[in-house]
Structure formats: structure tokens, C-alpha cells
C-alpha positions as CSV (number, residue, x, y, z in Angstrom):
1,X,-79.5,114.4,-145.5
2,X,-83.1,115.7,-145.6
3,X,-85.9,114.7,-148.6
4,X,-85.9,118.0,-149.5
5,X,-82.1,118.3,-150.4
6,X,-82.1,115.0,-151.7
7,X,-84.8,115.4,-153.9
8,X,-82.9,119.1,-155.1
9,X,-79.8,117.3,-155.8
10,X,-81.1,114.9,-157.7
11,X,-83.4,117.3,-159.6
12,X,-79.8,119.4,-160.1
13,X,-78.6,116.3,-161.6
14,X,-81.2,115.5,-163.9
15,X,-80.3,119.6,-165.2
16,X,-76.9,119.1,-165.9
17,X,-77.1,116.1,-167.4
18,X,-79.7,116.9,-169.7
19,X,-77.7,120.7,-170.1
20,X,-74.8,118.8,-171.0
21,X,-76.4,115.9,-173.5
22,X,-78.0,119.0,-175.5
23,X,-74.4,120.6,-175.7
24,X,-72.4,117.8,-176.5
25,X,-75.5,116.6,-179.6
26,X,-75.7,120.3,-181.0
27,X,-71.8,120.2,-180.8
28,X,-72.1,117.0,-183.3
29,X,-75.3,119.1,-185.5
30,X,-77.6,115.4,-184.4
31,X,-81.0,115.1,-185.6
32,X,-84.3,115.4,-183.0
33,X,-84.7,112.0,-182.6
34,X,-81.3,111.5,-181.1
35,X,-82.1,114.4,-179.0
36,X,-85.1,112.4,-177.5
37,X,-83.1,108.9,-177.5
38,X,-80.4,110.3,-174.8
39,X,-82.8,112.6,-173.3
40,X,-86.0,109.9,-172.3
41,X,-83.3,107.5,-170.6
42,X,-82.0,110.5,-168.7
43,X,-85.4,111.8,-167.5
44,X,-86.1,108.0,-166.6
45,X,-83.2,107.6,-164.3
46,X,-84.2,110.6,-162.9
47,X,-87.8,109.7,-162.3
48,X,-86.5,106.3,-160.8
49,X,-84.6,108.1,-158.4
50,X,-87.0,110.4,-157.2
51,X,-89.0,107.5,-156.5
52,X,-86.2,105.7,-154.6
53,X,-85.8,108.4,-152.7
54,X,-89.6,108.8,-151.5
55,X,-89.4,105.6,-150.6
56,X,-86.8,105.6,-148.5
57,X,-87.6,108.2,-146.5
58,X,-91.0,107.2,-146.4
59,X,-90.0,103.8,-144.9
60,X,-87.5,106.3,-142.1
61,X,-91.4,107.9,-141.3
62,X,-93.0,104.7,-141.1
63,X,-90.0,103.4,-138.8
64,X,-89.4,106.5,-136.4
65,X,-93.9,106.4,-135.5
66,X,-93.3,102.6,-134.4
């Protein structure tokens, strides 16, 4: 799998989950700062993953010029 799609996937993801949290906590009438308690984890994750992911290919690039 290529960075690029990687990175897309995981940016698809970070959509749907956050789609789905909104859905699910207007469903249930919560206040904002539930919204932002289940969102900040989410986007987090999802920073944290990008992150692994750069990293990993970045160590594939460092590997394949040896």
C-alpha cells in the first residue's frame, strides 16, 4: 500500500468516525462539551496515526537508499 492511500484511508476514517460520533450525540440532544470530549480523542488517534504512518514509510525510504 502506498503513503498516499494510507494516509487517505486513514483521513476517511477520521470522517466517519467523527460523522458518526456527531449523529449518534445529536441523536441523544448532548451538550457541546460532550461534543468536544468524544471528538478531541478521535482527532488524536487520528493525528497519531498519521504520524505512524510517516514514519514508517519514512524508515521504507531510508532503508531502500542503503
Amino acid at each position: 500500500m502506498s503513503e498516499t492511500i494510507a494516509l487517505a484511508l486513514t483521513f476517511a476514517a477520521m470522517l466517519l468516525l467523527v460523522t458518526a460520533a456527531w449523529i449518534g450525540l445529536s441523536l441523544v440532544e448532548a451538550k457541546d462539551g460532550v461534543f468536544v470530549a468524544v471528538i478531541m480523542p478521535i482527532g488524536c488517534a487520528a493525528a497519531f496515526a498519521v504520524s505512524e504512518i510517516v514514519a514508517h514509510y519514512a524508515r521504507q525510504g531510508e532503508d531502500r537508499h542503503r
